[in-house]
DOMAR-436404 format. One record per residue (C-alpha): residue in three letters; x, y, z negated. Coordinates in pm, whole numbers, padded with zeros to 5 digits, always signed. Layout:
N
AlaXYZ...
This chain:
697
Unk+00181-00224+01962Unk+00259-00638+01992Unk+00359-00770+02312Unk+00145-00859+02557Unk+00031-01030+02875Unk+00148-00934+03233Unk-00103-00778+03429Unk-00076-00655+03777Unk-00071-00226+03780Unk-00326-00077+03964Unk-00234+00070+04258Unk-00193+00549+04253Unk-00428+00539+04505Unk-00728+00408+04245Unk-01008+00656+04313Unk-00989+00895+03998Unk-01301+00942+03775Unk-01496+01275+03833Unk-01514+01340+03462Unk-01159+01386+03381Unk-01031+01290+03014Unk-01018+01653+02906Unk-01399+01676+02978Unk-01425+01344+02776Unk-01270+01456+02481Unk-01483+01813+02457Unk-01820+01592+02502Unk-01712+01346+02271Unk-01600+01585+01953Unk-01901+01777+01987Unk-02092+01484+01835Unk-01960+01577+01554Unk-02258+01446+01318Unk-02350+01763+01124Unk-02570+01611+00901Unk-02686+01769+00552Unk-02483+01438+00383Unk-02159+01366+00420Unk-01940+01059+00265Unk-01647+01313+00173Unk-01608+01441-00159Unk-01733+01787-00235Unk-01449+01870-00440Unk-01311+01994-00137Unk-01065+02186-00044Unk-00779+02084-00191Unk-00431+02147-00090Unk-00341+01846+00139Unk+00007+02040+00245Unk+00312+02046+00108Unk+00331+02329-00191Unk+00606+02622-00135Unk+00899+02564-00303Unk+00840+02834-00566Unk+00597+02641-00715Unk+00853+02350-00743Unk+01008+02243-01112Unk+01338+02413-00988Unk+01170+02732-00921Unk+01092+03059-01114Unk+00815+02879-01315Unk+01025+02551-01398Unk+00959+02625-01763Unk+00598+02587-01716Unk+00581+02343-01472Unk+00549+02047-01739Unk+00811+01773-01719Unk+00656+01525-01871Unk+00294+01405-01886Unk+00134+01266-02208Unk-00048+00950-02182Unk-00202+00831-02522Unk-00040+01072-02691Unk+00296+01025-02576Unk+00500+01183-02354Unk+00625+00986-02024Unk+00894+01173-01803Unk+00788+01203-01459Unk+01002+01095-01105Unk+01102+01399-00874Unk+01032+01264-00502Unk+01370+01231-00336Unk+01513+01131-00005Unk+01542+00741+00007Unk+01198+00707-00113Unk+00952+00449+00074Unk+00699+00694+00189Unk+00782+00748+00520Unk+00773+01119+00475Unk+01111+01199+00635Unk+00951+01378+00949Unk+00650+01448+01020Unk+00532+01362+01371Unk+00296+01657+01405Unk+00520+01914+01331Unk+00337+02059+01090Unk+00284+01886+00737Unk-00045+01757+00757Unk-00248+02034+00900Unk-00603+02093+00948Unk-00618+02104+00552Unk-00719+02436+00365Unk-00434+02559+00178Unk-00611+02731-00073Unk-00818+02685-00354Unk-01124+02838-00438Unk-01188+03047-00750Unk-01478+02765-00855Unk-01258+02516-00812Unk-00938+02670-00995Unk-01161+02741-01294Unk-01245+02345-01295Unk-00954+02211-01225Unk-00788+02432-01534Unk-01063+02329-01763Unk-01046+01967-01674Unk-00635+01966-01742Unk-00388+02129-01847Unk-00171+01919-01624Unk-00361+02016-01324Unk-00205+02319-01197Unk+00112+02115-01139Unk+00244+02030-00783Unk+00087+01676-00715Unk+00371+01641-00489Unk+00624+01726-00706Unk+00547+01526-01015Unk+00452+01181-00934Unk+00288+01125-01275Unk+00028+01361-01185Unk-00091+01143-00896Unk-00058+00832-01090Unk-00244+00974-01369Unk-00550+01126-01116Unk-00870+01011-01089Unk-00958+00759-00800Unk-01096+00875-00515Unk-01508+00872-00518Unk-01727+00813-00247Unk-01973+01070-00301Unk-02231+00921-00137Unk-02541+01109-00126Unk-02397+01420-00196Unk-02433+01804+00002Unk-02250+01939+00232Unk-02187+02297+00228Unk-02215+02361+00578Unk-02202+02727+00495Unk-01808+02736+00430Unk-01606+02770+00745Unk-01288+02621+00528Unk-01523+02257+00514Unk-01606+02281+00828Unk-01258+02290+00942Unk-01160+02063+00747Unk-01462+01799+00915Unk-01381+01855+01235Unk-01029+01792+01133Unk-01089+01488+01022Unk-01308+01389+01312Unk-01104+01475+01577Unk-00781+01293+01365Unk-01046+00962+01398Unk-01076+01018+01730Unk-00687+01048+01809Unk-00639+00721+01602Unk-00949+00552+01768Unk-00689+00596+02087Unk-00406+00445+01882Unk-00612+00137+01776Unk-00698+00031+02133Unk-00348-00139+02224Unk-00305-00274+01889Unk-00614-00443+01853Unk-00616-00579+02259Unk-00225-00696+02174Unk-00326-00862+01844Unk-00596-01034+02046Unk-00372-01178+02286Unk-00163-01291+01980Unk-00433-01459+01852Unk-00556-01617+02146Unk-00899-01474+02183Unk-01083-01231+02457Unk-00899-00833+02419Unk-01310-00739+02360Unk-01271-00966+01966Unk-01031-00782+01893Unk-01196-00386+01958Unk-01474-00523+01797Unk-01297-00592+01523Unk-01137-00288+01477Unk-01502-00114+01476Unk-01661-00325+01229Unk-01385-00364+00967Unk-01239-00042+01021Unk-01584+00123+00974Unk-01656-00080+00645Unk-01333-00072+00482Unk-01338+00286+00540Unk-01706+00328+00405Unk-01615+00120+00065Unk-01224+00091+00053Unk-01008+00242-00223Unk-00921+00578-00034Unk-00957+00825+00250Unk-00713+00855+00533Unk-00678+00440+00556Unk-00749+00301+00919Unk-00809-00095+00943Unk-00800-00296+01231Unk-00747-00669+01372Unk-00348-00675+01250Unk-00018-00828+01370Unk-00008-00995+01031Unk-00300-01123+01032Unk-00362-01229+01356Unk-00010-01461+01326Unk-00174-01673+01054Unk-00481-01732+01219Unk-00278-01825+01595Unk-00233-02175+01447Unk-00610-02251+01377Unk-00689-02125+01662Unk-00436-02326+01877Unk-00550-02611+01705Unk-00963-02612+01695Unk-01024-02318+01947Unk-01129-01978+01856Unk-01429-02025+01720Unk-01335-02141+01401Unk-01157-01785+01332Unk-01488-01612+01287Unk-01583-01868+00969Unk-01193-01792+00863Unk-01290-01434+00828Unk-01584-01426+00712Unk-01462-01661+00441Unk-01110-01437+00354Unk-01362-01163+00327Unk-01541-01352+00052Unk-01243-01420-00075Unk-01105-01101-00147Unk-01492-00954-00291Unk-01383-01183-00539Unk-01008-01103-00616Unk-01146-00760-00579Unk-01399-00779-00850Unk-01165-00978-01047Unk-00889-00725-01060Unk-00677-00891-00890Unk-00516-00602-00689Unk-00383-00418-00961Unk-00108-00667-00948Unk+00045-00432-00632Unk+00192-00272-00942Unk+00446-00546-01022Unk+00607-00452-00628Unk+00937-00273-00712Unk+01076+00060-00571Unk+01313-00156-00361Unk+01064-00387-00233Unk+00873-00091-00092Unk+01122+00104+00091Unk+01228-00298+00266Unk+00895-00324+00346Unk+00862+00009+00548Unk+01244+00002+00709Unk+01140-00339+00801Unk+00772-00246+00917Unk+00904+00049+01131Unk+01112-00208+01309Unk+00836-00431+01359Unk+00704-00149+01551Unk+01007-00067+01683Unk+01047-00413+01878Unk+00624-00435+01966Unk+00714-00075+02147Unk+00982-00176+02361Unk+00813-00449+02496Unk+00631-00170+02695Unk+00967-00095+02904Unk+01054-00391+03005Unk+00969-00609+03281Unk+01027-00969+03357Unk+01270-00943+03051Unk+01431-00706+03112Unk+01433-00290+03041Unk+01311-00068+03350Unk+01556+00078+03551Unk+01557+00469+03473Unk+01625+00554+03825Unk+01328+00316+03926Unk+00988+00467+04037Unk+00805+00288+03761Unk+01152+00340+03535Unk+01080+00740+03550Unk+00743+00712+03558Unk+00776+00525+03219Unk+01066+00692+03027Unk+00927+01045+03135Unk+00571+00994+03006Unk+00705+00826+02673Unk+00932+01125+02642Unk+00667+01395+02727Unk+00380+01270+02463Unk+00668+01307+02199Unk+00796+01621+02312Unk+00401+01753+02281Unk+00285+01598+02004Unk+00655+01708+01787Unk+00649+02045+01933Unk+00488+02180+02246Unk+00137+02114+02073Unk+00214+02210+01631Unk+00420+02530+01876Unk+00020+02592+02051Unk-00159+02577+01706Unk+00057+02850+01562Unk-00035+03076+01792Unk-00402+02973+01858Unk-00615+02889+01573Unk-00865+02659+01814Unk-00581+02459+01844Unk-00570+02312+01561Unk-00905+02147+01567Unk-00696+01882+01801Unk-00468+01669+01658Unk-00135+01701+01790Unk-00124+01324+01875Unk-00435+01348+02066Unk-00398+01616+02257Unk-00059+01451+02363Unk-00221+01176+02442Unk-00462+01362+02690Unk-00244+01598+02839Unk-00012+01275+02917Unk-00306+01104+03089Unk-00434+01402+03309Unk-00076+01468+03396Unk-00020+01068+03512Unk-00336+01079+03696Unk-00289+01390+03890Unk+00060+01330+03966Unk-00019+00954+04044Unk+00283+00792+03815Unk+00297+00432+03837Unk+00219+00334+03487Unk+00042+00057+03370Unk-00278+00159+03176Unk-00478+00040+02877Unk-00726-00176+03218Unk-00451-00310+03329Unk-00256-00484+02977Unk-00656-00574+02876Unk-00801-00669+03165Unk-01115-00459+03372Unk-01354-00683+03248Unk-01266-00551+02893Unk-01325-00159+02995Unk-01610-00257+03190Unk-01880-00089+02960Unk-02244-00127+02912Unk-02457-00269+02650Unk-02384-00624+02784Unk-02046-00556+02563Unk-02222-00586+02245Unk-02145-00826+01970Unk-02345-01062+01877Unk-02450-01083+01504Unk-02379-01426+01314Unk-02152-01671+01343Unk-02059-01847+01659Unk-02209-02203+01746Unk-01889-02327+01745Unk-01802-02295+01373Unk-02173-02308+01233Unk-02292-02628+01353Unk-01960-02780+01198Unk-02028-02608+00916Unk-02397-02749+00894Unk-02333-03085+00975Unk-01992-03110+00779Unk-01911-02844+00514Unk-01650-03005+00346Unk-01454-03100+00648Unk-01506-02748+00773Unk-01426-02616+00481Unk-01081-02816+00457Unk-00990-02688+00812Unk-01060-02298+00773Unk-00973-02258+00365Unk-00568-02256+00363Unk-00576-01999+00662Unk-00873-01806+00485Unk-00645-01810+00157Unk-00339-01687+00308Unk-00546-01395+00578Unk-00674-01267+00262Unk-00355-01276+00060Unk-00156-01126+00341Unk-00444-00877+00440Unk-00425-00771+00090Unk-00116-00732+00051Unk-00030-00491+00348Unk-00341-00327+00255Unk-00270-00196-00141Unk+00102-00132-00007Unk-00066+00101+00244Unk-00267+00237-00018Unk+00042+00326-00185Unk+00210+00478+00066Unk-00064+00687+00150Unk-00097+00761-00212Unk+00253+00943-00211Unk+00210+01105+00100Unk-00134+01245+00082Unk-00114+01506-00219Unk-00469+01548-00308Unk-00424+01501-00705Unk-00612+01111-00616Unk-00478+00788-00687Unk-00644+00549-00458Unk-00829+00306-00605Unk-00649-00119-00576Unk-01019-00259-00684Unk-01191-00073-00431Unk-00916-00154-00165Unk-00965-00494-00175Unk-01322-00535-00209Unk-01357-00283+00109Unk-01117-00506+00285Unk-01323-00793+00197Unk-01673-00640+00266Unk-01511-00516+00632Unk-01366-00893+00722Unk-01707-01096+00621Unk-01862-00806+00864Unk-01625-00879+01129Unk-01670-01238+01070Unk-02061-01197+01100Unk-01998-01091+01447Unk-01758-01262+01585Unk-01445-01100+01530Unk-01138-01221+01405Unk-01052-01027+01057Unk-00787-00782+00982Unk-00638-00549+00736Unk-00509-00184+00751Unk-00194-00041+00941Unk+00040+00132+00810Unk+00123+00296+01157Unk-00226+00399+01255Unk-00297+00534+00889Unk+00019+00714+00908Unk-00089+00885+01231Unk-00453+00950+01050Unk-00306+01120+00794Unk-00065+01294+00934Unk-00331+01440+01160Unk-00517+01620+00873Unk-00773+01307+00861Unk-00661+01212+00447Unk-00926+01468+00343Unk-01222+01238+00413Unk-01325+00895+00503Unk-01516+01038+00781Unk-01195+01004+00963Unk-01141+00590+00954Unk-01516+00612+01008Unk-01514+00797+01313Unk-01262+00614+01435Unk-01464+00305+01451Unk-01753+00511+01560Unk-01534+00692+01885Unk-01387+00385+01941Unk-01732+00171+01968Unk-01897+00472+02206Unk-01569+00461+02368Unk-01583+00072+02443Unk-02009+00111+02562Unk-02025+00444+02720Unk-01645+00535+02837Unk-01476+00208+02877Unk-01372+00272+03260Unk-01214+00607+03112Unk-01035+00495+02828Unk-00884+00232+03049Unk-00741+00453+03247Unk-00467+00595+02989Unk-00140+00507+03023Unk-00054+00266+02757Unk+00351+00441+02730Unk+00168+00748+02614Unk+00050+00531+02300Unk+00349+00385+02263Unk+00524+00738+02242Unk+00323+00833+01939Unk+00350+00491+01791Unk+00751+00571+01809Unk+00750+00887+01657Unk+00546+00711+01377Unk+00840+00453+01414Unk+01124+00701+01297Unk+00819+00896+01039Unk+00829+00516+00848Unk+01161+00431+00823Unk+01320+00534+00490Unk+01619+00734+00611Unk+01721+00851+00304Unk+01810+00449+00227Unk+02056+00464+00436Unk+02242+00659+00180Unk+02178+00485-00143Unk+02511+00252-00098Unk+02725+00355-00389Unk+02437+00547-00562Unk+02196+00264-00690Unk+02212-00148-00832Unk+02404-00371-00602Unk+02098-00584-00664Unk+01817-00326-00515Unk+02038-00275-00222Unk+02065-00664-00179Unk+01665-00626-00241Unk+01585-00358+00041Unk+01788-00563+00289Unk+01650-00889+00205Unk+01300-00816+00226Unk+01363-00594+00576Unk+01491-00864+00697Unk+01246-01106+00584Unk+00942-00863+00695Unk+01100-00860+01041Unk+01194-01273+01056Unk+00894-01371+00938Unk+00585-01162+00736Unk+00496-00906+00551Unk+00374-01128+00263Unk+00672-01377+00275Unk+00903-01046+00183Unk+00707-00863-00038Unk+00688-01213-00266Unk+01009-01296-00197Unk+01160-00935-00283Unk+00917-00926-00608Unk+01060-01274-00726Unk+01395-01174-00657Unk+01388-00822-00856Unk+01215-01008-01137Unk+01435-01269-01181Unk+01737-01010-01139Unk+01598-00814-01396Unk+01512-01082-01611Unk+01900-01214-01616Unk+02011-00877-01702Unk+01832-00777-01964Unk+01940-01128-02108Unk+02261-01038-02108Unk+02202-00705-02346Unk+02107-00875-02658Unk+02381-00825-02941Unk+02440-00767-03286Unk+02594-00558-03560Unk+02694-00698-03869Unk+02664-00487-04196Unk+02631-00543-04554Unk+02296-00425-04745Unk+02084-00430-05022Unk+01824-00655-05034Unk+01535-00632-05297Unk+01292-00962-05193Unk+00985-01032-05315Unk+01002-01355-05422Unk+01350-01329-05645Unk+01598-01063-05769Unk+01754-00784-05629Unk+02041-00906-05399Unk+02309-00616-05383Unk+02535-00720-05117Unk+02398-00928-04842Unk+02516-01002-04480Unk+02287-00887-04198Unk+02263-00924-03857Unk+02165-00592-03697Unk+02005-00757-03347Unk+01982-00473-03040Unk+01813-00569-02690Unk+01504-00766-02644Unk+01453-01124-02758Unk+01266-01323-02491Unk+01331-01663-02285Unk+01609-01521-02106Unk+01828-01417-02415Unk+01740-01705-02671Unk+02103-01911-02594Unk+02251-01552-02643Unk+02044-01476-02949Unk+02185-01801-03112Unk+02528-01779-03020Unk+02530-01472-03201Unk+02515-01586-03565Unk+02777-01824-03792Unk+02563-02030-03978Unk+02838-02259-04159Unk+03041-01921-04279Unk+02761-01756-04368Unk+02698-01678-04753Unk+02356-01840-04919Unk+02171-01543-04814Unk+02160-01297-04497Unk+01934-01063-04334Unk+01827-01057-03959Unk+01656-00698-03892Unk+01488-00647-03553Unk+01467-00274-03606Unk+01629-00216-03253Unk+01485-00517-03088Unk+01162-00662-02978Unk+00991-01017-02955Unk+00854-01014-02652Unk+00766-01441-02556Unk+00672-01822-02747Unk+01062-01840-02667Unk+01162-01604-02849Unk+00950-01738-03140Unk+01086-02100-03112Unk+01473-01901-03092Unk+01377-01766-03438Unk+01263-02087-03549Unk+01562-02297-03467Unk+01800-02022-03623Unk+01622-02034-03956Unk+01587-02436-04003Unk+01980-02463-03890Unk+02047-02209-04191Unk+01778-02410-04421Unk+01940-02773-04359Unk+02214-02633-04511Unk+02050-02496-04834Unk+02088-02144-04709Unk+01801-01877-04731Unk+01711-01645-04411Unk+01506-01268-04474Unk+01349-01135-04116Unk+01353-00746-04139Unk+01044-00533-03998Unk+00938-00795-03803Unk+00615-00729-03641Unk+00288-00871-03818Unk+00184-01060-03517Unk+00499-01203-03528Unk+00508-01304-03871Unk+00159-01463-03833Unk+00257-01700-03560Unk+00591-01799-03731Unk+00373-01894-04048Unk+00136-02075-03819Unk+00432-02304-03728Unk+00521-02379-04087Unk+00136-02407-04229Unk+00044-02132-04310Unk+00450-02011-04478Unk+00790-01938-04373Unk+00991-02181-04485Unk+01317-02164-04483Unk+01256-01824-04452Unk+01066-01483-04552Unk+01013-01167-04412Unk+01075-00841-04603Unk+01001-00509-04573Unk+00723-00523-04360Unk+00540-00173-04359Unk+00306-00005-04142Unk+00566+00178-03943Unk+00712-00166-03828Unk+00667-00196-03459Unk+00350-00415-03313Unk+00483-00590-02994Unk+00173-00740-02894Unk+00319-01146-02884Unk+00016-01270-02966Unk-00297-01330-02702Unk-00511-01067-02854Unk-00262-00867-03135Unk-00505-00649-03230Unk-00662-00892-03432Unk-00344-00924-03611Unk-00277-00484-03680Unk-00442-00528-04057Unk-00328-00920-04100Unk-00092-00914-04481Unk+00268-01077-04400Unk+00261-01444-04496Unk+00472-01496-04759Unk+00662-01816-04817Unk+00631-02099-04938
């Protein structure tokens, strides 16, 4: 949770609501919408926790377990998940890994599962290749629900209730992103119920919450500050267009060029994001609360309480009482916190007082309004250019950034959620779009998903469906009409308790180890992009740290070229046999990083008349490498000296003769075969798989 204003706290002696918060929460999950349709998958259950560890590769069946995966035919080794990795999975904050999810399979769906793949019986959590290799999650739309099996209906109200519990989480974030902003703390709930809704209807997987975001809400500050708020609804409406159309474009498969180190920087330095946004809750004019202070107690003691339930007093209940586990742990923290500070009268300051009672007022008369605001459509009508000048650099960097955080929270979620699904980049960002031009439609502000809150989701058993992020817009929307003077009433330290246990769930302790064990560069990597994430943005770092890895890589691999010089026979086709002739033997890949290397390796005024290069163990990868080629040949030809390329690829071979006319002059490739390797230079090489070598000139 941001920072945010300083509100008066209401007085203990506020008159306290007949209808206490535990009656709130029974009504409120018994709407549970038991209709014969459901937007979950059917394929249901499948094993959301953790397998036992005899079913790891280490275990009595490691020689079955399947090391590798084949892809295309070939086999691909697979990554065992280890400590250090960027998927926040260090410690769970429920206590109990992911519960509320059936933990066994039916004999149907074994019998499937085996007869779709071999691979399937393998432990999704255990071999990564297996979830990258999955099918993307489906909608299911229109689809039964077999209200008849106890296991799905457990695993429902799971998710339900886990909506509800983050619909609680959301309400500080979205009132503290409002404030950042600089709009009314009601924009910014709003928000969170349309997009979140939306872009859990049509995003790329279940168990992803979205909401009006820190990292969005920073890049939108300056228009507002600038022409007022009511330019921000046109700026989201027109990011959400925005990124329908890198969606349908493809564009978010490019979240795969993000390296390993760039990830686990971006969650050490998102969980101190959070980390900082929390403490801003203890403090007062500046400074931390005194823990011998009235207020001090009151605040430490109920921060410390919801973590002591939600890590063990609550995942202790649930093992001994199966209705227990209907309620996420973090929501029943949440509750028991806020009876507790009500009965016992603890000076805390509550969601009412951080937001305002005109926020938590309730009633209809809260209700958005559909369409864009006067204030940015009769600009729009009268001007479109000029409006379009103002909102279109914010719109293009809310919807880079709100992509961004959103397909690395995909990812995260993809690695922690072990349901055999890969979520779906395409879908991601076209739901994030479709949720932000909704948002924008009525008035909100735009947003993306959090990490924290989807974290929280999952880890509450709500990754089985996307009835969870859609009950979480739904709760929190009745919550805002029908129980606003309630929900304003909980303490907002409770919150901030859970969001700190999802604080220390984040951050990649096992990183903290790697010094010694991996690259200089990806340690240099992880620390410059948490630092960057924390300084600045989320986007700034993840391009920054992507640019940086690439480049590092790039000057390494330049430095691995080399050569081996042998003699050999050469029979060519266009003279006699040539018994003893020097060749270059060239190992590591050939590409615009390696080309002064590649030429520095060879002696063209020693050389005899005639010598070999063979690119058996290397590979033309770039135009550079090409030209490299080129300029290594005509040195040898101005000097009356003849050059044979060795299984060089076709493609290759093409575009060299394409330089010289349609030959390859001053030199000529030989042995050229079918088992040569095809690198692919060209735009489209398979046009090029049945092309005949050129022969010279």
């Amino acid at each position: 949770m941001a920072a945010s204003g300083k509100h008066p706290i209401h007085h203990p002696s506020t008159i306290m609501p007949r209808r206490t918060i535990l009656l709130c929460l029974t009504l409120t999950t018994a709407l549970l919408p038991w209709s014969s349709y459901c937007f979950a998958s059917p394929g249901l259950p499948l094993s959301n926790a953790r397998p036992s560890k005899k079913r790891g590769p280490f275990g009595p069946d490691a020689n079955n377990s399947g090391a590798t995966t084949s892809a295309g035919g070939s086999s691909a080794s697979t990554t065992l998940g280890t400590s250090g990795s960027a998927k926040g999975k260090s410690t769970i904050i429920s206590g109990t890994p992911f519960r509320g999810v059936a933990r066994h399979f039916s004999s149907a769906n074994n019998a499937e599962s085996s007869s779709t793949s071999s691979s399937s019986s393998l432990p999704p959590s255990q071999l990564e290749s297996i979830v990258a290799n999955a099918k993307s999650a489906t909608l299911g739309l229109g689809k039964k629900m077999d209200l008849t099996d106890p296991t799905l209906r457990t695993q429902y109200l799971t998710a339900t209730t886990a909506g509800l519990a983050v619909s609680l989480a959301m309400v500080p974030e979205a009132v503290s992103f409002s404030f950042v902003a600089g709009v009314s703390p009601l924009v910014g709930l709003w928000t969170t119920v349309v997009l979140g809704f939306f872009a859990a209807l049509f995003g790329g997987r279940a168990g992803i919450c979205s909401s009006a975001s820190g990292a969005c809400a920073v890049v939108v500050a300056a228009l507002c500050a600038s022409h007022g708020s009511g330019y921000l609804a046109g700026c989201a409406t027109l990011a959400g267009l925005l990124q329908i159309v890198a969606g349908s474009a493809g564009m978010g498969k490019l979240i795969r060029l993000v390296p390993h180190p760039v990830m686990v920087g971006f969650v050490n330095g998102l969980a101190i994001v959070m980390l900082k946004a929390q403490l801003t809750h203890f403090q007062s004019a500046g400074k931390f609360l005194s823990a011998f202070s009235p207020e001090g107690a009151a605040t430490y003691g109920c921060t410390l309480l919801t973590m002591a339930l939600v890590r063990l007093g609550i995942p202790k209940l649930q093992e001994k009482v199966n209705a227990a586990k209907a309620v996420p742990p973090t929501l029943g923290g949440v509750v028991l916190t806020s009876i507790m500070a009500r009965v016992f009268k603890w000076p805390l300051k509550t969601l009412a007082d951080v937001a305002g009672a005109e926020t938590f007022k309730g009633g209809l008369s809260v209700l958005p309004k559909i369409g864009l605001p006067s204030s940015v459509w009769t600009p729009f009508v009268n001007a479109p250019l000029e409006t379009l000048r103002i909102i279109l650099p914010y719109a293009i960097t809310m919807a880079a950034v709100g992509s961004i955080e959103s397909l690395l929270t995909l990812q995260l979620l993809d690695g922690i959620i072990d349901d055999g699904k890969r979520g779906s980049t395409k879908r991601e960002v076209i739901g994030q779009g479709i949720g932000n031009l909704a948002s924008g439609l009525t008035g909100g502000i735009g947003g993306c998903a959090l990490i924290g809150q989807s974290l929280i989701n999952a880890q509450s058993g709500g990754g089985v469906s996307r009835l969870s992020g859609m009950s979480m817009a739904m709760f929190l929307a009745l919550g805002i009409v029908a129980c606003a003077p309630l929900l304003g009433q909980i303490p907002v330290v409770a919150l901030a308790g859970v969001m700190l246990l999802v604080c220390q769930s984040t951050f990649s302790w096992g990183s903290l180890r790697l010094l010694g064990k991996v690259p200089n560069l990806d340690l240099f990597i992880i620390s410059l992009v948490t630092f960057v994430t924390v300084k600045d943005d989320l986007a700034k770092a993840v391009l920054i740290g992507t640019i940086t890895s690439a480049l590092g890589f790039a000057w390494k691999q330049s430095t691995t070229i080399s050569a081996t010089i042998s003699q050999t026979k050469l029979d060519p086709p266009s003279g006699p046999t040539l018994p003893n002739v020097k060749s270059y033997n060239i190992n590591g890949p050939l590409f615009f990083g390696s080309t002064q290397a590649f030429s520095r390796i060879f002696s063209v005024k020693e050389d005899p008349d005639d010598i070999v290069i063979d690119f058996t163990g290397s590979r033309v990868f770039d135009h550079s490498a090409l030209e490299a080629i080129n300029n290594i040949a005509d040195r040898y030809g101005a000097l009356g000296k003849r050059v044979y390329l060795r299984h060089l690829s076709k493609d290759c071979a093409r575009l060299l003769g394409n330089v010289h006319g349609g030959g390859l002059p001053p030199y000529e490739v030989v042995e050229s075969n079918s088992n040569d390797p095809f690198y692919g230079v060209a735009e489209k090489p398979e046009f090029y798989n049945d092309v005949p070598v050129p022969k010279s000139a």
